[in-house]
C-alpha positions in Angstrom: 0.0 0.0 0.0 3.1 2.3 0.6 3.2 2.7 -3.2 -0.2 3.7 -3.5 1.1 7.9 -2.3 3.0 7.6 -5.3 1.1 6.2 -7.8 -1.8 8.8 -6.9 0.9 11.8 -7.8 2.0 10.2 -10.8 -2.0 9.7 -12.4 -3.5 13.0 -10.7 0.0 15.2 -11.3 1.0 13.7 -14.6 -1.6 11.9 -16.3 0.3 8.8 -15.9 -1.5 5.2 -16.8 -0.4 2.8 -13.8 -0.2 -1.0 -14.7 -1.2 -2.9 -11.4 1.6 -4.8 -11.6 5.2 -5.0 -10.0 8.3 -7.4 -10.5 10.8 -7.5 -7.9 13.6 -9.3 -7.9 17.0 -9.4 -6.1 20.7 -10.1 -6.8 19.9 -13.8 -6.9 18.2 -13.5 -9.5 20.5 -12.5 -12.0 23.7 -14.4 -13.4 27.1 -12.8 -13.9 25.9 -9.9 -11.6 27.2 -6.5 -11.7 29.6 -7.8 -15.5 28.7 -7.1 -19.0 27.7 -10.5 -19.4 24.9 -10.0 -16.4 21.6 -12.0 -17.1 18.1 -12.6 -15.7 18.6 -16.3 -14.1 15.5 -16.8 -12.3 12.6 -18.6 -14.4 9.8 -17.2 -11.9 11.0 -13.3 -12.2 11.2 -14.3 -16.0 8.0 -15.6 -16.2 6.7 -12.2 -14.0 8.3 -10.3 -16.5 6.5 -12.2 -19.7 2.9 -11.9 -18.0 3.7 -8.0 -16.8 4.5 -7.2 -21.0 1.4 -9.1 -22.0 -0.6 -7.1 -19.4 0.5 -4.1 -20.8 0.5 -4.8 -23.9 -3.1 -5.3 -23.6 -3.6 -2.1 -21.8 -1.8 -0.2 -24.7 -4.3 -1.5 -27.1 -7.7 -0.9 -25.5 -6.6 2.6 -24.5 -5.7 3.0 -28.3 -9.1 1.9 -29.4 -10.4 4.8 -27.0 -11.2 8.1 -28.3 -9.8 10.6 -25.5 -10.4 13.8 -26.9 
């Protein structure tokens, strides 16, 4: 709920659209951490990752099929 201060500002302030969504993930989840070879290791982050794009990607095209003006 902490977030929810900030995600107020950012729609009222800004107009911004929030997805109700968050990934979090630690050092453990990444591979070669903190190198140029760094990668996401951790198949449950990844698989947070894939359904927080689809989400979005949904969100994008519903607003798009909205006339806001």
């Amino acid at each position: 709920m902490s977030i929810m201060s900030l995600a107020n500002s950012l729609m009222l302030d800004f107009r911004c659209f929030i997805v109700p969504r968050f990934v979090y993930a630690t050092g453990e989840a990444f591979a070669n951490d903190r190198t140029e070879e760094m990668y996401l290791s951790s198949a449950e982050v990844k698989e947070r990752l894939h359904e927080l794009a689809e989400i979005t990607t949904r969100l994008a095209g519903a607003i798009e099929s909205v006339d806001l003006l």
